[in-house]
LUMLUMDREN-2810 file (N, C-alpha, C; in Angstrom, 1 decimal):
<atoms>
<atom><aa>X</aa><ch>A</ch><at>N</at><xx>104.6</xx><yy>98.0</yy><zz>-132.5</zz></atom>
<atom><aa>X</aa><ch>A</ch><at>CA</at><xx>106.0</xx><yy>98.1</yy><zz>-132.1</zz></atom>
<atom><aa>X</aa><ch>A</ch><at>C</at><xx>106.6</xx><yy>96.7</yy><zz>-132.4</zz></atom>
<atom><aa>X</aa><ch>A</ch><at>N</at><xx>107.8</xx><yy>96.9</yy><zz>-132.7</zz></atom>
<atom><aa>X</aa><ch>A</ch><at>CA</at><xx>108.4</xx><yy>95.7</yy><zz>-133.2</zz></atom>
<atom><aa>X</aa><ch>A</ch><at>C</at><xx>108.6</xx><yy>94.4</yy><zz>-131.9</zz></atom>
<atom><aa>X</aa><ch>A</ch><at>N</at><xx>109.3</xx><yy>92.9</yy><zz>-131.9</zz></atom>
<atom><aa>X</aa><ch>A</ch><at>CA</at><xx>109.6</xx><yy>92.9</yy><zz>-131.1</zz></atom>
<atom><aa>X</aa><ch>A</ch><at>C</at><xx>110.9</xx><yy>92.4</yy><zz>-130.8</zz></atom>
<atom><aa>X</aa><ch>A</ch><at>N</at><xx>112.1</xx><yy>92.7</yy><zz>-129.6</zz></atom>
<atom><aa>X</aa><ch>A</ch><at>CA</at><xx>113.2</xx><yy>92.3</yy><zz>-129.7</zz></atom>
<atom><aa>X</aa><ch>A</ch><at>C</at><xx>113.2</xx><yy>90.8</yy><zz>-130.8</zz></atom>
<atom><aa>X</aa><ch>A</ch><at>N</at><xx>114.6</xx><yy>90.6</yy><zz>-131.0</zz></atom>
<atom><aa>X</aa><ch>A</ch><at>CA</at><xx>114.9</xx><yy>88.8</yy><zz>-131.3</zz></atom>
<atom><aa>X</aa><ch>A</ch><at>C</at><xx>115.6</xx><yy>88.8</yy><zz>-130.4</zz></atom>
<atom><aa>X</aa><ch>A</ch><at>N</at><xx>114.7</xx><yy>87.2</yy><zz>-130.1</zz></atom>
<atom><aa>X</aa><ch>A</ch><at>CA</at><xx>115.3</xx><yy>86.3</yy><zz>-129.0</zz></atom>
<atom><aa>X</aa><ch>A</ch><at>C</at><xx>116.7</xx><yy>85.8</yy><zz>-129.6</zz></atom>
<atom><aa>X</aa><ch>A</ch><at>N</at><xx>117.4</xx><yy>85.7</yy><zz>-128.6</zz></atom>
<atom><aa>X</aa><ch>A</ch><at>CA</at><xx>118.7</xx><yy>84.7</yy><zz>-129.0</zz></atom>
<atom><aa>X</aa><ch>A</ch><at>C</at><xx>118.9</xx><yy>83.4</yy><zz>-128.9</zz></atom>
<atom><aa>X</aa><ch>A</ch><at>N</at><xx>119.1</xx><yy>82.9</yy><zz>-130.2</zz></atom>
<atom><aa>X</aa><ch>A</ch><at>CA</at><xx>119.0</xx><yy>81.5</yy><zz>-131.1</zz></atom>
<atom><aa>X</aa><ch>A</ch><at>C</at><xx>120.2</xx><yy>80.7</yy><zz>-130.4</zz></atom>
<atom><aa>X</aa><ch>A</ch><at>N</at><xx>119.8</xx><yy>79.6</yy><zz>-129.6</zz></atom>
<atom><aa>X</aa><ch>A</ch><at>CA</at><xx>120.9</xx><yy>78.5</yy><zz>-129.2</zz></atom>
<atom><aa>X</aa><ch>A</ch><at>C</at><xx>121.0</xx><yy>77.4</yy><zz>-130.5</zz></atom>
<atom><aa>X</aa><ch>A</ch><at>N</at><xx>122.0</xx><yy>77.3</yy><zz>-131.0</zz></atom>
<atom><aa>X</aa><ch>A</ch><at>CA</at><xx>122.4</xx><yy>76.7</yy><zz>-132.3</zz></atom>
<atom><aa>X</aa><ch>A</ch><at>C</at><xx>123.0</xx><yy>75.5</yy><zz>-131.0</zz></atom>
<atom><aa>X</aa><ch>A</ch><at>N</at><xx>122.7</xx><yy>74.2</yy><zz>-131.4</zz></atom>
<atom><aa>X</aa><ch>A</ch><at>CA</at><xx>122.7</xx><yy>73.0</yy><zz>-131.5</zz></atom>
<atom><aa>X</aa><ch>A</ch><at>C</at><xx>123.5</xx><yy>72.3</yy><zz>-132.8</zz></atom>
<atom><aa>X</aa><ch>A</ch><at>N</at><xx>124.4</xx><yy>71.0</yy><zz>-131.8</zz></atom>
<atom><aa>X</aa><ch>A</ch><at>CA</at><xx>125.4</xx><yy>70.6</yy><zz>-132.7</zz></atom>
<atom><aa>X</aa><ch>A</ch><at>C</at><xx>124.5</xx><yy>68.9</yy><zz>-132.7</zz></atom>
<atom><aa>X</aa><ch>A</ch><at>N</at><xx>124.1</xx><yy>68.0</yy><zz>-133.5</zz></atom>
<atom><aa>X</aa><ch>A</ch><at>CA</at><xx>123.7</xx><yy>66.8</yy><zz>-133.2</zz></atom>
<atom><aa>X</aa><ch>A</ch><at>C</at><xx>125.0</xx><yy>65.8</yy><zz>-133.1</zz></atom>
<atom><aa>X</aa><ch>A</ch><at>N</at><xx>124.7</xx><yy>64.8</yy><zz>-132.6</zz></atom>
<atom><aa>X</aa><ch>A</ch><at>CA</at><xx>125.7</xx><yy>63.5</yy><zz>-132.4</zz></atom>
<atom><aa>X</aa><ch>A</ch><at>C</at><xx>125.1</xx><yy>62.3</yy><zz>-132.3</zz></atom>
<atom><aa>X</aa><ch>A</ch><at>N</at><xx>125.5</xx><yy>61.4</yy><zz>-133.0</zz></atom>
<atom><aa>X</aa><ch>A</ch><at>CA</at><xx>125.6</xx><yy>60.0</yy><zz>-133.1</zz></atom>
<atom><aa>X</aa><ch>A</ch><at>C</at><xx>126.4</xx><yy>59.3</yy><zz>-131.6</zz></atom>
<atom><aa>X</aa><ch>A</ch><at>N</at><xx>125.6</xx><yy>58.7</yy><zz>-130.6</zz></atom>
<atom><aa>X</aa><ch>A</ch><at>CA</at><xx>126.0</xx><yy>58.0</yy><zz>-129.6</zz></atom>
<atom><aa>X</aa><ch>A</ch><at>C</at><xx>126.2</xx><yy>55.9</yy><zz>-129.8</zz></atom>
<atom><aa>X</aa><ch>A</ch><at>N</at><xx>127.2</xx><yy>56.1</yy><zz>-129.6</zz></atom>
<atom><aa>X</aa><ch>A</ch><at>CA</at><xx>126.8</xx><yy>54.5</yy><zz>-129.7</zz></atom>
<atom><aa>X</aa><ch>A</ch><at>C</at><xx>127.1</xx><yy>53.5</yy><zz>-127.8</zz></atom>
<atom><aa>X</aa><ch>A</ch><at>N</at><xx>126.5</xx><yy>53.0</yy><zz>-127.7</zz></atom>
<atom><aa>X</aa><ch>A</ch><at>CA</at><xx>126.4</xx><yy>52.3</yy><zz>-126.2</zz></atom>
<atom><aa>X</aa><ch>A</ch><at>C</at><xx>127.1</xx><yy>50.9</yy><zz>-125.9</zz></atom>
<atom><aa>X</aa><ch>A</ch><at>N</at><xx>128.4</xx><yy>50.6</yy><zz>-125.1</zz></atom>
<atom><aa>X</aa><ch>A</ch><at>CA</at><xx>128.6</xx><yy>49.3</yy><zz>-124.9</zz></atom>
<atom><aa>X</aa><ch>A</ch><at>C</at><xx>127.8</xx><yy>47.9</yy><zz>-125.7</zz></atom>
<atom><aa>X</aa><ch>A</ch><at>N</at><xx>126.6</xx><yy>48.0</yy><zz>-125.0</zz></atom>
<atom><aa>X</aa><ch>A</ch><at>CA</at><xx>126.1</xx><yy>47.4</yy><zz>-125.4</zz></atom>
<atom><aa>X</aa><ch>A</ch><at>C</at><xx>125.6</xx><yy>46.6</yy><zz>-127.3</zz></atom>
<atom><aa>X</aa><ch>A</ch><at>N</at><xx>126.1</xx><yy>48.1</yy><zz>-127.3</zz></atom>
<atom><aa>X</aa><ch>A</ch><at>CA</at><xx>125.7</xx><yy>48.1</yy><zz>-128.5</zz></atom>
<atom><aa>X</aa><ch>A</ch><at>C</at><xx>124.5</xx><yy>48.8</yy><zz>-129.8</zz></atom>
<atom><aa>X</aa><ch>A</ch><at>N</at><xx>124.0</xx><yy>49.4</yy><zz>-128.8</zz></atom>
<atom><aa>X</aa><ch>A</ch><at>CA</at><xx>122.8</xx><yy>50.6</yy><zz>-129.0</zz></atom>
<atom><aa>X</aa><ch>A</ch><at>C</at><xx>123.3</xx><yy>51.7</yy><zz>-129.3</zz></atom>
<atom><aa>X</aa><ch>A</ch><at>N</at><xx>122.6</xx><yy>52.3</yy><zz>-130.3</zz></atom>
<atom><aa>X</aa><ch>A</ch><at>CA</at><xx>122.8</xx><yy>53.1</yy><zz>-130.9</zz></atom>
<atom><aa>X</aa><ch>A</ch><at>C</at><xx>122.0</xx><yy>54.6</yy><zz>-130.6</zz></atom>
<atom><aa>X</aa><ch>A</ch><at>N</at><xx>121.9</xx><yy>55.9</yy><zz>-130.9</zz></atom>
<atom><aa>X</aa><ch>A</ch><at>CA</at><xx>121.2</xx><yy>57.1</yy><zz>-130.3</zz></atom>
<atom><aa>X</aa><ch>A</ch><at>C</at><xx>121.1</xx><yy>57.6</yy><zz>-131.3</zz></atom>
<atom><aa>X</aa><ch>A</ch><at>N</at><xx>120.8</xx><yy>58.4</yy><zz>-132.5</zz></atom>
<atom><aa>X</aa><ch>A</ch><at>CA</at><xx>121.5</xx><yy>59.3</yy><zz>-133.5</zz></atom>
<atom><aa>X</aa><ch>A</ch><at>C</at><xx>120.4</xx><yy>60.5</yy><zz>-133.3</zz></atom>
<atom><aa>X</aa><ch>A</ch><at>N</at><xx>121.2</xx><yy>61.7</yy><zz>-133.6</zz></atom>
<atom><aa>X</aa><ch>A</ch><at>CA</at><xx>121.3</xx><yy>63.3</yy><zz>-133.3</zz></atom>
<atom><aa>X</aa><ch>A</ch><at>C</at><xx>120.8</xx><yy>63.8</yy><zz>-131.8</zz></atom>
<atom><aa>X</aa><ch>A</ch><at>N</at><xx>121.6</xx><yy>63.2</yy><zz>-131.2</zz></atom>
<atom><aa>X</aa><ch>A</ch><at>CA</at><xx>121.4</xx><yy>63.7</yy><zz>-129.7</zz></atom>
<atom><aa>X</aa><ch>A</ch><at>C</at><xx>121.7</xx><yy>65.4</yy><zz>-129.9</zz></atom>
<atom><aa>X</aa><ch>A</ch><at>N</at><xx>121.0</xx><yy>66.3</yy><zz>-129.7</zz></atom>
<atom><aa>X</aa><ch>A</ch><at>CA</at><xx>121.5</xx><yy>67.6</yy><zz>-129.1</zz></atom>
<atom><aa>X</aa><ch>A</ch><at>C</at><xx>123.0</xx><yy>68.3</yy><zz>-127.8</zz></atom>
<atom><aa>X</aa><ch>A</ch><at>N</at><xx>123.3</xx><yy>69.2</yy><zz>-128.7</zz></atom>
<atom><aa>X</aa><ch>A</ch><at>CA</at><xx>124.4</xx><yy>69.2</yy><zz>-127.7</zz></atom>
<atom><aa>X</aa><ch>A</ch><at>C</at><xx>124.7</xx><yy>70.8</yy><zz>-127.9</zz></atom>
<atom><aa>X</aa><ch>A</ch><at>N</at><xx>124.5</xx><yy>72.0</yy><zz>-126.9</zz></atom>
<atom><aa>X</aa><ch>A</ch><at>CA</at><xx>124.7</xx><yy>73.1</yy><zz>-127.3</zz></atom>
<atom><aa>X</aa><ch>A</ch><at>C</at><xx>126.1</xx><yy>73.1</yy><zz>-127.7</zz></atom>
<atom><aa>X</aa><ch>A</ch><at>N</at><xx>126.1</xx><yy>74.1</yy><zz>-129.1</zz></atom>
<atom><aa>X</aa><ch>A</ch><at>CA</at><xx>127.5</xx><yy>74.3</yy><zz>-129.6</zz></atom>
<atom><aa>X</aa><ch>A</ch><at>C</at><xx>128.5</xx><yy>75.0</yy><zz>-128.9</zz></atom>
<atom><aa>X</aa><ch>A</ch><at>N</at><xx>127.9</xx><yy>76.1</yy><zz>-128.5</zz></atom>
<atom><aa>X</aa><ch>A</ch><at>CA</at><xx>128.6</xx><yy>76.8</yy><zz>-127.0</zz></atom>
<atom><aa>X</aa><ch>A</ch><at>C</at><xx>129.8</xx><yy>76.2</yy><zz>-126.3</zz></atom>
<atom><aa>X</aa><ch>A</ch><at>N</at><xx>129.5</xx><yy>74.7</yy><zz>-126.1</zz></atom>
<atom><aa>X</aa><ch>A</ch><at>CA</at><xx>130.0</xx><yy>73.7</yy><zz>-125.2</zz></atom>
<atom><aa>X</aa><ch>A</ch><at>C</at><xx>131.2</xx><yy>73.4</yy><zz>-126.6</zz></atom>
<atom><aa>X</aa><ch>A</ch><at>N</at><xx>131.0</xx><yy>73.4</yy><zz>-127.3</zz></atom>
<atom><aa>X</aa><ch>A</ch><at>CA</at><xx>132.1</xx><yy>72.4</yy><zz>-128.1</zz></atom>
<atom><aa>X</aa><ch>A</ch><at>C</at><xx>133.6</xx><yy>73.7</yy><zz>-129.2</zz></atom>
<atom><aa>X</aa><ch>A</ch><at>N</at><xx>134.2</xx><yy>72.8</yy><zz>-129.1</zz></atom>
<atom><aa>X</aa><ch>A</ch><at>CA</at><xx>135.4</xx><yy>73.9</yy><zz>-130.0</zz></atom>
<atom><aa>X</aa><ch>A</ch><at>C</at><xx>136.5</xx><yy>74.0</yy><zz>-129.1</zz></atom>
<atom><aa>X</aa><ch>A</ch><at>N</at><xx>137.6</xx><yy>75.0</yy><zz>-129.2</zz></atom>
<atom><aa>X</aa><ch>A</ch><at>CA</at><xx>138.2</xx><yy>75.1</yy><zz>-128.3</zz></atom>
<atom><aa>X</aa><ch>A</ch><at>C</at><xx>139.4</xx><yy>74.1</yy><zz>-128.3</zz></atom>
<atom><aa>X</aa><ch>A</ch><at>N</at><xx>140.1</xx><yy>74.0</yy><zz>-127.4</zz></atom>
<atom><aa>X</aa><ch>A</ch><at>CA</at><xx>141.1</xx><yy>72.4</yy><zz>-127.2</zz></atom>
<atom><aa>X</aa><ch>A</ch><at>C</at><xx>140.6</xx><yy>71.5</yy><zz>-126.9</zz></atom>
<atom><aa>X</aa><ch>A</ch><at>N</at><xx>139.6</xx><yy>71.8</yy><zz>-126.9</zz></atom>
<atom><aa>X</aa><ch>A</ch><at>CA</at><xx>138.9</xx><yy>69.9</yy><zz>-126.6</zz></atom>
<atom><aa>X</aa><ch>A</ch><at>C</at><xx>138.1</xx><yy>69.4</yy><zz>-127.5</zz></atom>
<atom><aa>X</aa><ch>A</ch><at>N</at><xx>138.0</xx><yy>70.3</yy><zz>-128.4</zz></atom>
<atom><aa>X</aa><ch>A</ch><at>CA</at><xx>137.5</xx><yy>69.8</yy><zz>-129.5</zz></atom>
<atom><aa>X</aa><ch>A</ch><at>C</at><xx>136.4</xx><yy>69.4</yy><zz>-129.3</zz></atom>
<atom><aa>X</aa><ch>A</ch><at>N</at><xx>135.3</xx><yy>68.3</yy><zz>-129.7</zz></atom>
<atom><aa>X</aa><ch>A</ch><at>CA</at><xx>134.1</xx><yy>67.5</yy><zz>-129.0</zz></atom>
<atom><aa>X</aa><ch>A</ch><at>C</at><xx>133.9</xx><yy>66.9</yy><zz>-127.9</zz></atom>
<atom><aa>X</aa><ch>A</ch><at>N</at><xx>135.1</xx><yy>66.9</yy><zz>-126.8</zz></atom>
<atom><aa>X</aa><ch>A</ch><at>CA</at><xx>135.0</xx><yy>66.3</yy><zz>-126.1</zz></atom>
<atom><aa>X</aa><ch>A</ch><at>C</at><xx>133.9</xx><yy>66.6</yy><zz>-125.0</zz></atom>
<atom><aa>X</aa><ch>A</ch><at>N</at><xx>134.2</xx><yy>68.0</yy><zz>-124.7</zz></atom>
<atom><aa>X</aa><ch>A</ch><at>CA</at><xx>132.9</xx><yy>68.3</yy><zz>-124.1</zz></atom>
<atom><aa>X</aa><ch>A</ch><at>C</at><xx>131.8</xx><yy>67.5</yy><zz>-124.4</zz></atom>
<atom><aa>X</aa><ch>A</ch><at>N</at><xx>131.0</xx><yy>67.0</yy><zz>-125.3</zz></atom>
<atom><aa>X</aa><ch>A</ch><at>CA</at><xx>129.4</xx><yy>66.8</yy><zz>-125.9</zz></atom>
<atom><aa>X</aa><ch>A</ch><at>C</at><xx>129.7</xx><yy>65.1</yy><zz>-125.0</zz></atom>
<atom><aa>X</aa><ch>A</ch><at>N</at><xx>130.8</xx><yy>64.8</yy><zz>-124.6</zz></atom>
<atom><aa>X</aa><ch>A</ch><at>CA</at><xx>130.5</xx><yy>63.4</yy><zz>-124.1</zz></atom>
<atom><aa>X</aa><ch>A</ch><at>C</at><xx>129.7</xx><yy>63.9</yy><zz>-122.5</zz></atom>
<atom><aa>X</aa><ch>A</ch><at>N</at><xx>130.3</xx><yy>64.7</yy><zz>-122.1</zz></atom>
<atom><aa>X</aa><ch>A</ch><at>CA</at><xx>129.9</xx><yy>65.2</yy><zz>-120.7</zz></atom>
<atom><aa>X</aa><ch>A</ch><at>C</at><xx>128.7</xx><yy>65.7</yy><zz>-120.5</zz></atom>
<atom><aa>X</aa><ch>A</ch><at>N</at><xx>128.4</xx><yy>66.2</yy><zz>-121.4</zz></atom>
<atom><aa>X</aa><ch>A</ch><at>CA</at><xx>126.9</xx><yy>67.0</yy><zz>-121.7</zz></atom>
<atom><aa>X</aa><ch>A</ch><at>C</at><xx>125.6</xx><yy>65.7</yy><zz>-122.2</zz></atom>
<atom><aa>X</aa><ch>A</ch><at>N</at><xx>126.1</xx><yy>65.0</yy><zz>-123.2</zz></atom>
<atom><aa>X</aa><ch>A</ch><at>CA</at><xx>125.3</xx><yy>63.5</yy><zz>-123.4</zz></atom>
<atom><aa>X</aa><ch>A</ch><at>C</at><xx>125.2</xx><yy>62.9</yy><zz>-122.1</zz></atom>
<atom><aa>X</aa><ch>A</ch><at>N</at><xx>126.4</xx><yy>62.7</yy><zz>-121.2</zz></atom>
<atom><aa>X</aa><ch>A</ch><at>CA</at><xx>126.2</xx><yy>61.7</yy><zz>-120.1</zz></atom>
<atom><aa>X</aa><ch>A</ch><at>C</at><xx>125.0</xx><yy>62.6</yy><zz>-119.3</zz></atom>
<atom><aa>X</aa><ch>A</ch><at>N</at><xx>125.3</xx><yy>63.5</yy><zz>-119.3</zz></atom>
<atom><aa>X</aa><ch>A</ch><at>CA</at><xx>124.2</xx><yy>64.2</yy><zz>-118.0</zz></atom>
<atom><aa>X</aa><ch>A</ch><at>C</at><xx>123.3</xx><yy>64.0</yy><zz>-118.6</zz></atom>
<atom><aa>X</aa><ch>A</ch><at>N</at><xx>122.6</xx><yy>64.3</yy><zz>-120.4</zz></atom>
<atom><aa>X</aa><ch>A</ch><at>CA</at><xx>121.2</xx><yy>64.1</yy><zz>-120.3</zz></atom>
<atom><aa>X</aa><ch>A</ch><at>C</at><xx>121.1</xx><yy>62.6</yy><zz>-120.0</zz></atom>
<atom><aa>X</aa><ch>A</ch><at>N</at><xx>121.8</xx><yy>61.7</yy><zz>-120.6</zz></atom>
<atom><aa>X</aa><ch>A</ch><at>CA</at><xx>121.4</xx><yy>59.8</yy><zz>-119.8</zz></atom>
<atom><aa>X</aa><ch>A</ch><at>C</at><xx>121.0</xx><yy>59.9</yy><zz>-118.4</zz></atom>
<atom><aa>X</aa><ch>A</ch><at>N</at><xx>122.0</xx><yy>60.8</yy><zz>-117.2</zz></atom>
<atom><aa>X</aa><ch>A</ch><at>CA</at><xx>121.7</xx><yy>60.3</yy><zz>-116.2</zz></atom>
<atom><aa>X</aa><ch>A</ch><at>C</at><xx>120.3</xx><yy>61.5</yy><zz>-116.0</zz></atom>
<atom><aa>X</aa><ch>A</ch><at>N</at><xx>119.7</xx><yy>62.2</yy><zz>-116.7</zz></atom>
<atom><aa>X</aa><ch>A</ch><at>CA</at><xx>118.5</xx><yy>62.8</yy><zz>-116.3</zz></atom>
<atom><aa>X</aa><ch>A</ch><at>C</at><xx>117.3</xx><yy>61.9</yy><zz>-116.8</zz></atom>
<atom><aa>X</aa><ch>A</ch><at>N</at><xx>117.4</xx><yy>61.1</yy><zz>-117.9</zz></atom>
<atom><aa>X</aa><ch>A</ch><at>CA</at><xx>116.6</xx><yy>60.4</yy><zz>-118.7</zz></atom>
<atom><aa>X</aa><ch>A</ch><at>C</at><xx>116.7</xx><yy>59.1</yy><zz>-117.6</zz></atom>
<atom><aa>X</aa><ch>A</ch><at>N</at><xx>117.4</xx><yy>58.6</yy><zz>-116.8</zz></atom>
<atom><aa>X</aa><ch>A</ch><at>CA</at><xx>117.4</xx><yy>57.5</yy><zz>-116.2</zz></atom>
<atom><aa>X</aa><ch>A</ch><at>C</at><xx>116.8</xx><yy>57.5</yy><zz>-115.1</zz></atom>
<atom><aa>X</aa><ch>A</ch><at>N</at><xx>117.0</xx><yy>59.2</yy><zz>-114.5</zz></atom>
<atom><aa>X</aa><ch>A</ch><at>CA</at><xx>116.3</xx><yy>59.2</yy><zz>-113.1</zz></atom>
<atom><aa>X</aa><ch>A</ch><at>C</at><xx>115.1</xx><yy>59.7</yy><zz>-113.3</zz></atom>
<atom><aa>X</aa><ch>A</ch><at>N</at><xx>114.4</xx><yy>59.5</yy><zz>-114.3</zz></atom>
<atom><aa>X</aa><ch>A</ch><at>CA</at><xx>113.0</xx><yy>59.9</yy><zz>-114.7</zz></atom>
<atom><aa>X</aa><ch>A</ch><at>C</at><xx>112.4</xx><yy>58.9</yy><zz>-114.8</zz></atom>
<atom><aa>X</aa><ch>A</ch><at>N</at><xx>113.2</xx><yy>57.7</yy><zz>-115.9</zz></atom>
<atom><aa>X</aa><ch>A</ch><at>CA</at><xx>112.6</xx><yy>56.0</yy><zz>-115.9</zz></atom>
<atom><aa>X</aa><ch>A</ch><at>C</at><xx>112.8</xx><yy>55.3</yy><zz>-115.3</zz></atom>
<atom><aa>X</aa><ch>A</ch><at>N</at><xx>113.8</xx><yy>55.8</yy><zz>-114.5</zz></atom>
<atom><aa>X</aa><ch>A</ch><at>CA</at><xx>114.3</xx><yy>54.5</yy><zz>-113.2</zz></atom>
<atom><aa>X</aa><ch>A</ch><at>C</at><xx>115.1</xx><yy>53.5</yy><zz>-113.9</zz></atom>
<atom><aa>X</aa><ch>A</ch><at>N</at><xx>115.5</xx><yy>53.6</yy><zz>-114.7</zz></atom>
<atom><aa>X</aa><ch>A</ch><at>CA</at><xx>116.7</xx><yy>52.4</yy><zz>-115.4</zz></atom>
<atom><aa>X</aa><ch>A</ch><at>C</at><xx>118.2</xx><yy>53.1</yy><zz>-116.0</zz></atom>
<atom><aa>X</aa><ch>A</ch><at>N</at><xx>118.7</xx><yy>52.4</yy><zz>-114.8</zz></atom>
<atom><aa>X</aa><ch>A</ch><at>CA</at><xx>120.1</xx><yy>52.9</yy><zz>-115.2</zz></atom>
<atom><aa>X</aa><ch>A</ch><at>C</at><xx>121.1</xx><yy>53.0</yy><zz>-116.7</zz></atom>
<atom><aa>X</aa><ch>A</ch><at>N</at><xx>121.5</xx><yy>54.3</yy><zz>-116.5</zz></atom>
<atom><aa>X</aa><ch>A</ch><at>CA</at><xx>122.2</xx><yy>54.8</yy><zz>-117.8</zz></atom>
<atom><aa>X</aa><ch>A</ch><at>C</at><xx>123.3</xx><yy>53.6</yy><zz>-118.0</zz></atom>
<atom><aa>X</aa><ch>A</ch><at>N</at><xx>123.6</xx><yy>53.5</yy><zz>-119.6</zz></atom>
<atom><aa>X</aa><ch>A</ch><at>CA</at><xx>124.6</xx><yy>52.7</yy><zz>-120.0</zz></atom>
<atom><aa>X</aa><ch>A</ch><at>C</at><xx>125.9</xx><yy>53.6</yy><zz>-120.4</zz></atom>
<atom><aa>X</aa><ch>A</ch><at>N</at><xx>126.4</xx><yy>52.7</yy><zz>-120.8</zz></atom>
<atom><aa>X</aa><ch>A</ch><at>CA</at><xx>128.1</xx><yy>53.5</yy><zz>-120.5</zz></atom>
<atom><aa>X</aa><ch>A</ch><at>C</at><xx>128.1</xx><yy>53.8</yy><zz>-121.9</zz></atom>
<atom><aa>X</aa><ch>A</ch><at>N</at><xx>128.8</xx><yy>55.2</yy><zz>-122.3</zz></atom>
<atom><aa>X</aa><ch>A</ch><at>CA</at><xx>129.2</xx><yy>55.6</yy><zz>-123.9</zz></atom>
<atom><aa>X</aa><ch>A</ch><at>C</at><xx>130.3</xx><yy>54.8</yy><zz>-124.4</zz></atom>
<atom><aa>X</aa><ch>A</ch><at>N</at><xx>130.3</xx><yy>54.2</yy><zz>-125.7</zz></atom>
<atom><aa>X</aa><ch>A</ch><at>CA</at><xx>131.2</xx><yy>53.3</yy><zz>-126.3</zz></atom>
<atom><aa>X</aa><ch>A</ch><at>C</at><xx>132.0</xx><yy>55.0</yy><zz>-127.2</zz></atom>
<atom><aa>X</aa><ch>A</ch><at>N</at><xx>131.4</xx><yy>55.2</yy><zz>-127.9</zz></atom>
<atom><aa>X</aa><ch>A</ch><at>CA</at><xx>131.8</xx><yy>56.6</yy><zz>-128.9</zz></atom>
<atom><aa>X</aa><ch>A</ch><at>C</at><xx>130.3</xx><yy>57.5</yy><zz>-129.4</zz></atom>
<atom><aa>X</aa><ch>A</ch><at>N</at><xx>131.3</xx><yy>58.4</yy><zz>-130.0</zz></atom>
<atom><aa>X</aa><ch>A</ch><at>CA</at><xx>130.3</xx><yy>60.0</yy><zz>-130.1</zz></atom>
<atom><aa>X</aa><ch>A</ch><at>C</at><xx>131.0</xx><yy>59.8</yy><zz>-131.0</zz></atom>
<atom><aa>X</aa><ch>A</ch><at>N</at><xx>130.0</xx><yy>60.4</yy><zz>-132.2</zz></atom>
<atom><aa>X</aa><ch>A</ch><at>CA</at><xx>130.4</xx><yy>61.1</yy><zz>-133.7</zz></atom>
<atom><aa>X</aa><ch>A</ch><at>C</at><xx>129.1</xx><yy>62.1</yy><zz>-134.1</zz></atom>
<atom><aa>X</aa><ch>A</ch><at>N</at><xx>129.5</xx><yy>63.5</yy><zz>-134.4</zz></atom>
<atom><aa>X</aa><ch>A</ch><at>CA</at><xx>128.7</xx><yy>64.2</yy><zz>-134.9</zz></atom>
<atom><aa>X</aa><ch>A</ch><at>C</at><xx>127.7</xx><yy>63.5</yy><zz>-136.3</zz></atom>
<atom><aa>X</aa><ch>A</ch><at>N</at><xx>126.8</xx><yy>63.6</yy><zz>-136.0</zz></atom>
<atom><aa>X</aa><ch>A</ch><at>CA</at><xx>125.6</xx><yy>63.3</yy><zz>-136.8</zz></atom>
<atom><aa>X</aa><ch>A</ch><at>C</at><xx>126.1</xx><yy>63.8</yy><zz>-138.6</zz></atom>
<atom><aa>X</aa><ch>A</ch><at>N</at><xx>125.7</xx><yy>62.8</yy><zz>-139.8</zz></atom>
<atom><aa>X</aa><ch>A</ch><at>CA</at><xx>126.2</xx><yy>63.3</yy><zz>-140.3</zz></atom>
<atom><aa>X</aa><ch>A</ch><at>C</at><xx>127.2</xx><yy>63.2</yy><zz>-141.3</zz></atom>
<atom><aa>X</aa><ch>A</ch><at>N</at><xx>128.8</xx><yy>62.8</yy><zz>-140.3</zz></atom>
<atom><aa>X</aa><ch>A</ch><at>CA</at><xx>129.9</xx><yy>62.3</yy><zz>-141.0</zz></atom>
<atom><aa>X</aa><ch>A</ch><at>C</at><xx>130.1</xx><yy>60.6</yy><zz>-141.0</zz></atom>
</atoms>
């Protein structure tokens, strides 16, 4: 017997850049989240949460987003 297909989360990547000066490139970001009137704004919201999950894992506080650009362009 066959088996169902699972349903595929398509992922948008993005280029993060940090105050500091640091750079991220193709952060994941469900596409789901993005489109709409806000265009990409969403994927800043969605990046900050993964920082602050990645921070409370290493214990070093997240840095602040300077700009987002989709991976790419």
């Amino acid at each position: 017997m066959a088996k169902k297909p699972t349903a595929r989360t398509e992922f948008v990547m993005f280029d993060v850049v940090y105050e500091d000066g640091s750079q991220r490139s193709n952060r994941k970001v469900d596409a789901s989240l993005l489109g709409g009137l806000d265009g990409d704004e969403p994927a800043r919201a969605a990046i900050e949460e993964q920082d602050r999950a990645i921070s409370e894992k290493s214990g070093i506080p997240p840095l602040q987003i300077k700009s987002i650009t989709r991976s790419g362009k």
